[in-house]
PyMOL Python script that loads the backbone (N, CA, C, O; Angstrom):
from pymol import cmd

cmd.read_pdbstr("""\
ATOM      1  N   UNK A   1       2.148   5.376   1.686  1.00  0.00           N
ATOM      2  CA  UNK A   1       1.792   6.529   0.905  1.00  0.00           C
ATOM      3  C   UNK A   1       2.744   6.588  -0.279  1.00  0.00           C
ATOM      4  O   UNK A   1       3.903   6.188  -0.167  1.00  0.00           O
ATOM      5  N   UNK A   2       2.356   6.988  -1.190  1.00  0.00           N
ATOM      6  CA  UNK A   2       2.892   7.083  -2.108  1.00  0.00           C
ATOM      7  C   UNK A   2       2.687   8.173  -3.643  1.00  0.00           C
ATOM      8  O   UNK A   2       1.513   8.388  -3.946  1.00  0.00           O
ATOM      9  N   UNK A   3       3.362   8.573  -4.206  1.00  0.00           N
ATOM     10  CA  UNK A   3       3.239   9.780  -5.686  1.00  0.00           C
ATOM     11  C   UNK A   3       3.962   9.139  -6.240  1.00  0.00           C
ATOM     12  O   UNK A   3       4.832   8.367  -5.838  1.00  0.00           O
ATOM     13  N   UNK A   4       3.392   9.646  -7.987  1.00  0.00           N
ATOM     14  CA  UNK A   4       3.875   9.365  -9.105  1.00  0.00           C
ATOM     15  C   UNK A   4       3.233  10.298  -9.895  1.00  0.00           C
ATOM     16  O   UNK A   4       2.183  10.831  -9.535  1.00  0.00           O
ATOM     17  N   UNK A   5       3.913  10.594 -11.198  1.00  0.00           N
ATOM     18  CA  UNK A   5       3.816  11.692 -11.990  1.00  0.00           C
ATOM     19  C   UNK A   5       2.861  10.873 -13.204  1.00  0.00           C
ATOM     20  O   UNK A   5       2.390  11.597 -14.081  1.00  0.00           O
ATOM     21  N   UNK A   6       2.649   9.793 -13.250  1.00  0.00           N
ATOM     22  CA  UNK A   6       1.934   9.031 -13.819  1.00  0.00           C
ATOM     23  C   UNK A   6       2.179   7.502 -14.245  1.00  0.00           C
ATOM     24  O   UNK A   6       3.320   7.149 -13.945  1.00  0.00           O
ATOM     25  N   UNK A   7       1.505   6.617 -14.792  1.00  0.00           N
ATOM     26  CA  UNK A   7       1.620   5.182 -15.354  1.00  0.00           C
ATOM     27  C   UNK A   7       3.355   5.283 -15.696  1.00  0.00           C
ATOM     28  O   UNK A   7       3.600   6.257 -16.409  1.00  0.00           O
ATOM     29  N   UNK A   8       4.085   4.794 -15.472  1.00  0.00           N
ATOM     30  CA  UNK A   8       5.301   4.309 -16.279  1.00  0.00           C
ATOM     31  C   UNK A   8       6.154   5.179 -15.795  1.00  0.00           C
ATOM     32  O   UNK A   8       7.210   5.193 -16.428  1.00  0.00           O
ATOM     33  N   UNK A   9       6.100   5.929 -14.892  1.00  0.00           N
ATOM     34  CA  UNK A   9       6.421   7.447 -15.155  1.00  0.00           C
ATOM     35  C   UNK A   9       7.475   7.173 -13.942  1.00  0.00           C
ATOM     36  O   UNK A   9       7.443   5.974 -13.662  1.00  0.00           O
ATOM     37  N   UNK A  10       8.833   8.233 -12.748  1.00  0.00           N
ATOM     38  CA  UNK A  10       8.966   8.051 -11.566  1.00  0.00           C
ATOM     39  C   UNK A  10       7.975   8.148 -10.468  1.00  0.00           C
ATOM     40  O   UNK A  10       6.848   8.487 -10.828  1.00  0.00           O
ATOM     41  N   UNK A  11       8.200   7.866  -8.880  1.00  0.00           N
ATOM     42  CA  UNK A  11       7.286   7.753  -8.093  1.00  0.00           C
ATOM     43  C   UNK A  11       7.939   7.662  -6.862  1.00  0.00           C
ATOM     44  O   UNK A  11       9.023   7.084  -6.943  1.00  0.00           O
ATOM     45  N   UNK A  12       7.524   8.173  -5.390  1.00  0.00           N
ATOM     46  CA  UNK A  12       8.058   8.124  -4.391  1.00  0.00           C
ATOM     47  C   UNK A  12       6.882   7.053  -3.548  1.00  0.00           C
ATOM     48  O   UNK A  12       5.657   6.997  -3.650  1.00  0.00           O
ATOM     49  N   UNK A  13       7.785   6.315  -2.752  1.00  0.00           N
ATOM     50  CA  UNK A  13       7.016   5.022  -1.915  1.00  0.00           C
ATOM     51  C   UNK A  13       7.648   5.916  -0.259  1.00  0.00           C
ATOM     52  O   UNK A  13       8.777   6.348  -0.028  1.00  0.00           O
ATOM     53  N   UNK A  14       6.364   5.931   0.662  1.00  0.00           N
ATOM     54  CA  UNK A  14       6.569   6.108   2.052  1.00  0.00           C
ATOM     55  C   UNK A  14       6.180   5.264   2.943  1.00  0.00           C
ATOM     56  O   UNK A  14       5.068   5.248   3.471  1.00  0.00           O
ATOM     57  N   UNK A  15       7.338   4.317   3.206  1.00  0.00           N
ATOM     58  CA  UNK A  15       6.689   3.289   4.234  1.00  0.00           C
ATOM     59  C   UNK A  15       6.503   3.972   5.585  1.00  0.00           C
ATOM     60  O   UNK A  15       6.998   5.048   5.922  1.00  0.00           O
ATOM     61  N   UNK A  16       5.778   3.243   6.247  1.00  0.00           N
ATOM     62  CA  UNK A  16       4.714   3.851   7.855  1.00  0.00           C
ATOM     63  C   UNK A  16       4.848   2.483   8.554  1.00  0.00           C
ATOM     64  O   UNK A  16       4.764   1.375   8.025  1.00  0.00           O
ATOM     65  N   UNK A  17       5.058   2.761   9.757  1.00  0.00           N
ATOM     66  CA  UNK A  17       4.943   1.689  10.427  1.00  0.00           C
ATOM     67  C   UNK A  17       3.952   2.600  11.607  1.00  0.00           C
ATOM     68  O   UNK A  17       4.345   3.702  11.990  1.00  0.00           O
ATOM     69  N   UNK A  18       2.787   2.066  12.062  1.00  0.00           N
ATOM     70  CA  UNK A  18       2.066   2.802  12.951  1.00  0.00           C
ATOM     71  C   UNK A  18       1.750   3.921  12.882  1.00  0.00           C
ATOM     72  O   UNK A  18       1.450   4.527  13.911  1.00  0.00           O
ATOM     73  N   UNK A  19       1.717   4.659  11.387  1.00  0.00           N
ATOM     74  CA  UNK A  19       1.466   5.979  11.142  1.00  0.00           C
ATOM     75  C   UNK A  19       2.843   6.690  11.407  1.00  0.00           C
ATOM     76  O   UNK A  19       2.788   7.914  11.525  1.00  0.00           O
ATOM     77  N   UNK A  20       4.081   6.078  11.517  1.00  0.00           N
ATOM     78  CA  UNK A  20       5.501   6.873  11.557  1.00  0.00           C
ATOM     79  C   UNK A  20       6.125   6.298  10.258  1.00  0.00           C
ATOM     80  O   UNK A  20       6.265   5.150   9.837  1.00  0.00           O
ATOM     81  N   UNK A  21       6.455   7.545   9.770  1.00  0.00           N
ATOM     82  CA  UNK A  21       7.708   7.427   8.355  1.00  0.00           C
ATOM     83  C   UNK A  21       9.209   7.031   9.083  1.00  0.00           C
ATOM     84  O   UNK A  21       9.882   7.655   9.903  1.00  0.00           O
ATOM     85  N   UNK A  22       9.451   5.572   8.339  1.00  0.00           N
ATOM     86  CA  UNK A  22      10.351   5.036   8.593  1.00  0.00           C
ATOM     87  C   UNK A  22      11.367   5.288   7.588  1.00  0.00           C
ATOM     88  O   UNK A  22      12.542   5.460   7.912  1.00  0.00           O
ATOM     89  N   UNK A  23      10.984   5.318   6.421  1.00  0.00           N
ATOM     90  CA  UNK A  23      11.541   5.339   5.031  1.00  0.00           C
ATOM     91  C   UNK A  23      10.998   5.975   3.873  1.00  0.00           C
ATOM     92  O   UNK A  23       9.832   5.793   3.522  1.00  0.00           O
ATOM     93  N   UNK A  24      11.803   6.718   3.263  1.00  0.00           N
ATOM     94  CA  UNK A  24      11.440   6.871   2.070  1.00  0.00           C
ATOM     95  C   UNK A  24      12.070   6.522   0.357  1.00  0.00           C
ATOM     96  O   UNK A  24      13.127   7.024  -0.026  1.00  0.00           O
ATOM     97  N   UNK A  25      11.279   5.657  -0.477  1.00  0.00           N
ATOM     98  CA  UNK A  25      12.186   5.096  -0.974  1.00  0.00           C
ATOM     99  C   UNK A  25      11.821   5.625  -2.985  1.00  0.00           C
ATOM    100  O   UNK A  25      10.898   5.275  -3.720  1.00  0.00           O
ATOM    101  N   UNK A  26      12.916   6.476  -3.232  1.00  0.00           N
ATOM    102  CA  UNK A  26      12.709   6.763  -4.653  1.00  0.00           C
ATOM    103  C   UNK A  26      11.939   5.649  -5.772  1.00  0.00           C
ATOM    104  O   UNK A  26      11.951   4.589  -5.146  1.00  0.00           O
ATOM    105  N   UNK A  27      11.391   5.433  -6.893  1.00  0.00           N
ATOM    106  CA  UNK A  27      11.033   4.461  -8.071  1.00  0.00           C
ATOM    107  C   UNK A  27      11.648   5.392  -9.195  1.00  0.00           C
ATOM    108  O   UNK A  27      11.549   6.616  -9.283  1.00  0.00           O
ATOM    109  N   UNK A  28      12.353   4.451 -10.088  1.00  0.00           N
ATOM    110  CA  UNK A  28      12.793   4.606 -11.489  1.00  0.00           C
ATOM    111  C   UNK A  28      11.305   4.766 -11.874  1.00  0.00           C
ATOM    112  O   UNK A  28      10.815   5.855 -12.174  1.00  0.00           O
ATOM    113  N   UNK A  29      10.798   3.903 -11.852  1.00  0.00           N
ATOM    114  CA  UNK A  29       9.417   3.605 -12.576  1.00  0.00           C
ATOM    115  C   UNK A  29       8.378   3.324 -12.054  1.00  0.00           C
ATOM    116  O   UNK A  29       8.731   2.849 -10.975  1.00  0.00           O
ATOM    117  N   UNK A  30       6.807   3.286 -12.117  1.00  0.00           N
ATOM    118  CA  UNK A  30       5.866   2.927 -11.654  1.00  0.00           C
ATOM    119  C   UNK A  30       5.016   1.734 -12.733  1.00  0.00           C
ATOM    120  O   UNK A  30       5.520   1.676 -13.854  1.00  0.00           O
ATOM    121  N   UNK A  31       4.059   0.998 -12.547  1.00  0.00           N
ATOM    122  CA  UNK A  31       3.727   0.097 -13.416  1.00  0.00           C
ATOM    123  C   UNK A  31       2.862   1.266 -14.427  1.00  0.00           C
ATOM    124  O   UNK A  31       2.257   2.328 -14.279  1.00  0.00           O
ATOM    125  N   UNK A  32       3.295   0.166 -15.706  1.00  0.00           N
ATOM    126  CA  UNK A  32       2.238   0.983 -17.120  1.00  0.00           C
ATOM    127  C   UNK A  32       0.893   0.634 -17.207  1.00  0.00           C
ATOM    128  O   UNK A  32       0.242   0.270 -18.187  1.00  0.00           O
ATOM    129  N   UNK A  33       0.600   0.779 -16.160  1.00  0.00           N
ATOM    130  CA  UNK A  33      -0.927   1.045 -16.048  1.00  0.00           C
ATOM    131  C   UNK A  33      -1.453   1.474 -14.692  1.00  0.00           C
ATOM    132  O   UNK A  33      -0.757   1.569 -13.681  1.00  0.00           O
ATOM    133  N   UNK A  34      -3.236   1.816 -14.801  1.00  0.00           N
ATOM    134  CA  UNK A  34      -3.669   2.008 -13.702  1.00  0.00           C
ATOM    135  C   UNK A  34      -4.755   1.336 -12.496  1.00  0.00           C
ATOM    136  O   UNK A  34      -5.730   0.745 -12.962  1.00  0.00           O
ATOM    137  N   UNK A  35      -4.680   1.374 -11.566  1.00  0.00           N
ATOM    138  CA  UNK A  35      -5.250   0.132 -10.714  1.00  0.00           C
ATOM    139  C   UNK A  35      -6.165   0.759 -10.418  1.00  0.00           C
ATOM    140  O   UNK A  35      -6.447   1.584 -11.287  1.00  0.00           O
ATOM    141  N   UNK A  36      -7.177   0.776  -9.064  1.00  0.00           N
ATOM    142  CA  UNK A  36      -8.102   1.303  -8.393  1.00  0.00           C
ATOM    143  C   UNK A  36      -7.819   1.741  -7.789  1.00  0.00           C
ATOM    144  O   UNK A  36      -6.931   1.216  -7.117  1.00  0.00           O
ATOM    145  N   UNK A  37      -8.382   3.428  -7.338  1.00  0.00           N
ATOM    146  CA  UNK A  37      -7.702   4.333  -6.344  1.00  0.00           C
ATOM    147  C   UNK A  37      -8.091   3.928  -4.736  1.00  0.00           C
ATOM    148  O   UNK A  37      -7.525   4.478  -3.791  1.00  0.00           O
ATOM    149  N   UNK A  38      -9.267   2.758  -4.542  1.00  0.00           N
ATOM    150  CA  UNK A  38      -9.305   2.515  -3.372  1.00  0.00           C
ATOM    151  C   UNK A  38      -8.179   1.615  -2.913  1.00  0.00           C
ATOM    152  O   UNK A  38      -7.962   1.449  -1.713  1.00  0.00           O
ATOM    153  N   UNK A  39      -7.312   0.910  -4.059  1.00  0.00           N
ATOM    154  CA  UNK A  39      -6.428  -0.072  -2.812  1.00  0.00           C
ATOM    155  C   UNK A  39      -4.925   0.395  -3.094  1.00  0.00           C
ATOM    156  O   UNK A  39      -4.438   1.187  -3.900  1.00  0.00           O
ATOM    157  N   UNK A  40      -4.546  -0.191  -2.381  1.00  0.00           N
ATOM    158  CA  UNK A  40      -3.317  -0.168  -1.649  1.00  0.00           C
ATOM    159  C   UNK A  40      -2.531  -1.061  -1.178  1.00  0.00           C
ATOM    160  O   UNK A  40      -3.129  -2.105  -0.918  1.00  0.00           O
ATOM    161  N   UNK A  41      -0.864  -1.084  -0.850  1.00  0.00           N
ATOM    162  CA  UNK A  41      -0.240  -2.156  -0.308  1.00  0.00           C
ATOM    163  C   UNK A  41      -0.029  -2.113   1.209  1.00  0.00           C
ATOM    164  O   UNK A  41       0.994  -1.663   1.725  1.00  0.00           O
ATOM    165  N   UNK A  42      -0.997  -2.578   1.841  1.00  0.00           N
ATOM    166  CA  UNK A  42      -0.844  -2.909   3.584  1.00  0.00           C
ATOM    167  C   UNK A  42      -0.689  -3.568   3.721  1.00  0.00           C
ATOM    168  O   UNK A  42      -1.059  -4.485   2.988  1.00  0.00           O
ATOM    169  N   UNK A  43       0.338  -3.822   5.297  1.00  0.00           N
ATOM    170  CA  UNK A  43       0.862  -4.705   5.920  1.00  0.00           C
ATOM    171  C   UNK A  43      -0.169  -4.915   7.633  1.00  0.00           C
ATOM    172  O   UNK A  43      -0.115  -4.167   8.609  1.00  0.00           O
ATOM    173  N   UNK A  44      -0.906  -6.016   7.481  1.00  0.00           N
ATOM    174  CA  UNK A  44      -1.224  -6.172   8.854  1.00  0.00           C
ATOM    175  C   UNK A  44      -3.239  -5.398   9.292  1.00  0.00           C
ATOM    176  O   UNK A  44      -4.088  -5.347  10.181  1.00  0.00           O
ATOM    177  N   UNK A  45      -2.959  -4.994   7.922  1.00  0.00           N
ATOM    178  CA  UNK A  45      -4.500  -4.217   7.779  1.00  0.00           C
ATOM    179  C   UNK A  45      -5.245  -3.863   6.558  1.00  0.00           C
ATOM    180  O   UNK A  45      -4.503  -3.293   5.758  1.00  0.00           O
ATOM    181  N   UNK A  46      -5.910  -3.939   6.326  1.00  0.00           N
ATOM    182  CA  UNK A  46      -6.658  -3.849   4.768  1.00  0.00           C
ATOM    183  C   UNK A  46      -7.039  -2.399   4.607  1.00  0.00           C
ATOM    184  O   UNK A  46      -7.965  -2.319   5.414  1.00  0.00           O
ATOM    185  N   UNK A  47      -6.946  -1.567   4.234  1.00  0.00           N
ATOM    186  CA  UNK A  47      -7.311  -0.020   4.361  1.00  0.00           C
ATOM    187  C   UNK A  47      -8.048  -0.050   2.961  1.00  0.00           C
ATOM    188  O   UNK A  47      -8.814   0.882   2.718  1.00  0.00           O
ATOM    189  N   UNK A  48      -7.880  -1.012   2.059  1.00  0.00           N
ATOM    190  CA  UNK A  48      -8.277  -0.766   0.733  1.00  0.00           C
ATOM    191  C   UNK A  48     -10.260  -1.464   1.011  1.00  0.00           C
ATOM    192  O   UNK A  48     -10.990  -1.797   1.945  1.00  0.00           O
ATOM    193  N   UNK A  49     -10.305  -1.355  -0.354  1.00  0.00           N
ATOM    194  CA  UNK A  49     -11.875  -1.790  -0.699  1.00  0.00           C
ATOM    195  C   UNK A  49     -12.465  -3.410  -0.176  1.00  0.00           C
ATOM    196  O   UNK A  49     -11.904  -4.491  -0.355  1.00  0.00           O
ATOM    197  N   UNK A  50     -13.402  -3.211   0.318  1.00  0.00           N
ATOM    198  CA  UNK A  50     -13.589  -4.538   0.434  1.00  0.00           C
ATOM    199  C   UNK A  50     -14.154  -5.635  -0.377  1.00  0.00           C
ATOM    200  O   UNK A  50     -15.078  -5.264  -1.100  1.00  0.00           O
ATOM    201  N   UNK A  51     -13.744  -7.301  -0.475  1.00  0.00           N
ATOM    202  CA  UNK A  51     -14.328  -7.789  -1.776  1.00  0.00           C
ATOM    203  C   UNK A  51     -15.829  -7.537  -2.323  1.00  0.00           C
ATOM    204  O   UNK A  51     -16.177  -7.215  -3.459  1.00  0.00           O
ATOM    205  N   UNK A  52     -16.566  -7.767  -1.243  1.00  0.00           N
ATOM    206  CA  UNK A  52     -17.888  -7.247  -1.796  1.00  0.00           C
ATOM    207  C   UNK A  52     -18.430  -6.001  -0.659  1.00  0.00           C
ATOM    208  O   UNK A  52     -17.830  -5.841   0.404  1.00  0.00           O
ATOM    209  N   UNK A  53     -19.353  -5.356  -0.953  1.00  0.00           N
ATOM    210  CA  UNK A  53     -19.879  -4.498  -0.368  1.00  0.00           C
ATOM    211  C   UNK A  53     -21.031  -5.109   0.797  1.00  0.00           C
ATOM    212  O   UNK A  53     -21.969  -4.422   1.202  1.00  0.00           O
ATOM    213  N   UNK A  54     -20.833  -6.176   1.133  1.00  0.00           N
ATOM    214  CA  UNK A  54     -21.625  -6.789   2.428  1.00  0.00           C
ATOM    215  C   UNK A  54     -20.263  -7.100   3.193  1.00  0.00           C
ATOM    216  O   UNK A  54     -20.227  -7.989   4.043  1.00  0.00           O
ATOM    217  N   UNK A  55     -19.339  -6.471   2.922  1.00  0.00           N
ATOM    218  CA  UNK A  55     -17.903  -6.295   4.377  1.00  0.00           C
ATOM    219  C   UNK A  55     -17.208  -4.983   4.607  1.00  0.00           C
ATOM    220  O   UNK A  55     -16.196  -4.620   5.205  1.00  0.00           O
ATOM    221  N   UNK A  56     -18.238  -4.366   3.831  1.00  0.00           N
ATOM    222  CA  UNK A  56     -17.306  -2.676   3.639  1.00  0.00           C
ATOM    223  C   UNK A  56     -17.000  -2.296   4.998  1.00  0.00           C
ATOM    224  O   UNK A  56     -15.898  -1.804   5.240  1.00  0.00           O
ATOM    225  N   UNK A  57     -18.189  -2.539   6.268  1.00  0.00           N
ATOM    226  CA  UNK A  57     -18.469  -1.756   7.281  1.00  0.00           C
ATOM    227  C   UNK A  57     -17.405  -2.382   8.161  1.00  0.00           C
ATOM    228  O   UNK A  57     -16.917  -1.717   9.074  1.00  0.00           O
ATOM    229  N   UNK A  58     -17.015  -3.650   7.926  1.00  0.00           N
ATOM    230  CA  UNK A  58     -16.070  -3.971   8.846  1.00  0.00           C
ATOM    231  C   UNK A  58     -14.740  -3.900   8.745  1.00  0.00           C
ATOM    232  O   UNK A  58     -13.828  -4.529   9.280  1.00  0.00           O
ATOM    233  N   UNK A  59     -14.794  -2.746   7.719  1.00  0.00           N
ATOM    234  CA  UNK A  59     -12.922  -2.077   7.601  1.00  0.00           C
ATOM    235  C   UNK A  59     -12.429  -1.861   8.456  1.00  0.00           C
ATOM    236  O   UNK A  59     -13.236  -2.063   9.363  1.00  0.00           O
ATOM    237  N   UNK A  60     -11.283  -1.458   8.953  1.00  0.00           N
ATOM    238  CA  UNK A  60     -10.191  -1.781   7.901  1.00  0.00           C
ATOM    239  C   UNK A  60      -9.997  -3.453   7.922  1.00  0.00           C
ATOM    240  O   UNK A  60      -9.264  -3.900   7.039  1.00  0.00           O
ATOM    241  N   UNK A  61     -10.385  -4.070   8.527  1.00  0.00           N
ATOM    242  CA  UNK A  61     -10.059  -5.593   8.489  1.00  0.00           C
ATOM    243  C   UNK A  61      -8.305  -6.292   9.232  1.00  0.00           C
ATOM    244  O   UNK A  61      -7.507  -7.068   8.707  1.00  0.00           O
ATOM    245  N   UNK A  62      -8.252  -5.538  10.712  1.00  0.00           N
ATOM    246  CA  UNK A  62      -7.070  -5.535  10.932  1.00  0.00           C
ATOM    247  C   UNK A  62      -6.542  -7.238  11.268  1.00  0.00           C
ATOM    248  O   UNK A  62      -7.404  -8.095  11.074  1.00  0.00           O
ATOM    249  N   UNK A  63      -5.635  -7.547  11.591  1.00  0.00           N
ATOM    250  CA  UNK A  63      -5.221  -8.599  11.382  1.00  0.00           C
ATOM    251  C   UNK A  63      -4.222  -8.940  12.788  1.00  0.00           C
ATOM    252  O   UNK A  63      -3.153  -8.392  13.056  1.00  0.00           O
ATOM    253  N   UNK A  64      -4.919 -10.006  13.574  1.00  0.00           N
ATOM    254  CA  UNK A  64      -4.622  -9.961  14.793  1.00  0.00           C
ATOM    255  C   UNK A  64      -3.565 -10.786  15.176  1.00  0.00           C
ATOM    256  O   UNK A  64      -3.329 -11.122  16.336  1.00  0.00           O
ATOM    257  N   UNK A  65      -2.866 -11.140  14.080  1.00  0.00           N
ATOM    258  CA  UNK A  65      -1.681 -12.061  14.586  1.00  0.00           C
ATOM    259  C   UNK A  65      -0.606 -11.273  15.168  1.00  0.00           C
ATOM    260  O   UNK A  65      -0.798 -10.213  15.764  1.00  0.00           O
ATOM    261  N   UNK A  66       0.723 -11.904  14.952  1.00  0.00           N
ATOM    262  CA  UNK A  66       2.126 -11.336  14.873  1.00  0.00           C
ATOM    263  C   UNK A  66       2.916 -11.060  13.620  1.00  0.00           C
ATOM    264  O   UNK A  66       3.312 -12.067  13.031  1.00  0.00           O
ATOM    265  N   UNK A  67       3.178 -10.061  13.175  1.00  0.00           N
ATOM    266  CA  UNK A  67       4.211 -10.097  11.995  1.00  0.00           C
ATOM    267  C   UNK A  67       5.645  -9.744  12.448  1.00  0.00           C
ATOM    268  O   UNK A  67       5.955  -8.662  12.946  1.00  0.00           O
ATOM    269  N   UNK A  68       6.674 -11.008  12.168  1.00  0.00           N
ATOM    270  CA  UNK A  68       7.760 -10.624  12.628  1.00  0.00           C
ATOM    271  C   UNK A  68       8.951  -9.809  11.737  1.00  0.00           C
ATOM    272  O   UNK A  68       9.854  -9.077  12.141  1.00  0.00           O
ATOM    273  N   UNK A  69       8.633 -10.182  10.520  1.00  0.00           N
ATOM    274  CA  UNK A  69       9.424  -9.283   8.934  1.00  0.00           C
ATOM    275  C   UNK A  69       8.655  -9.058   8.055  1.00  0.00           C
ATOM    276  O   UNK A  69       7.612  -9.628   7.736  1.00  0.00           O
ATOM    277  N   UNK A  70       9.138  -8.261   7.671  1.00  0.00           N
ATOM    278  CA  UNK A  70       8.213  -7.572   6.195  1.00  0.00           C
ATOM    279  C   UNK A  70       9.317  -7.670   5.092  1.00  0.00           C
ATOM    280  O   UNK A  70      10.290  -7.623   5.845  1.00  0.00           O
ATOM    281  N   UNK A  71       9.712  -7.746   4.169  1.00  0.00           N
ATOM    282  CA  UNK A  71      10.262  -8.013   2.911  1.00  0.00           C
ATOM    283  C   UNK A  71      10.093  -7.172   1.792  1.00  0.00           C
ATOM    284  O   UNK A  71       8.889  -7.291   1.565  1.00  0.00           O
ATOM    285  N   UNK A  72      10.504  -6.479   1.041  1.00  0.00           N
ATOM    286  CA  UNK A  72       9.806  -5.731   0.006  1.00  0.00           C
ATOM    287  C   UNK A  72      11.100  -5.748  -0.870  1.00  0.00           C
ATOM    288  O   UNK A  72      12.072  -5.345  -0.233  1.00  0.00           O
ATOM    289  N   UNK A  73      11.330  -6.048  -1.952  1.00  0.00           N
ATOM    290  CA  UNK A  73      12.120  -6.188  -2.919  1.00  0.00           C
ATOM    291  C   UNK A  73      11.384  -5.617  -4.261  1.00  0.00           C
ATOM    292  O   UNK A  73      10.354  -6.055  -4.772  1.00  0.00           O
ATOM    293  N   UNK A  74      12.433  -4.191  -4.821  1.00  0.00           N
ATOM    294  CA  UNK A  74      11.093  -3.518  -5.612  1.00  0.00           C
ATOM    295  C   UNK A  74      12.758  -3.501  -7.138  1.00  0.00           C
ATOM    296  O   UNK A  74      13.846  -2.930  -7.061  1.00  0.00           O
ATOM    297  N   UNK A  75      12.264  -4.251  -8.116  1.00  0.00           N
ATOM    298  CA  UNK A  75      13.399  -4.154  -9.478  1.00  0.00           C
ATOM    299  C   UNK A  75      12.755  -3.054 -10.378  1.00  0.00           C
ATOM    300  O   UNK A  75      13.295  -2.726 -11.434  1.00  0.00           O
TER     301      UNK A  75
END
""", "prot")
cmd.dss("prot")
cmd.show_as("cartoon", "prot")
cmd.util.cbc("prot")
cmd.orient("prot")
């Protein structure tokens, strides 16, 4: 989850692990521009749009492996 006051602008990032707030992590900045309000950055599940609309129904598109680290390095 995440807010921003707009394109370029500050922004708060809430990482979730299983629907629990683990972290919350301030942004200087957000990118100068705007993306699509359906997607998003998930780990382990697709919550966003699907490529075409003959896979919509099989959202979220979870992902049945193991993830052992996640990484996120934000400049």
């Amino acid at each position: 989850m995440w807010s921003y006051l707009g394109p370029g602008k500050k922004g708060q990032v809430q990482i979730k692990v299983d629907g629990e707030s683990i972290a919350e992590i301030p942004l200087a900045r957000t990118v100068p521009a705007a993306f699509t309000a359906s997607e998003s950055l998930d780990v382990g599940v697709d919550l966003g749009s699907s490529v075409v609309d003959a896979y919509a129904e099989r959202r979220p598109f979870p992902f049945s492996g193991k993830i052992r680290t996640v990484k996120i390095h934000l400049d």
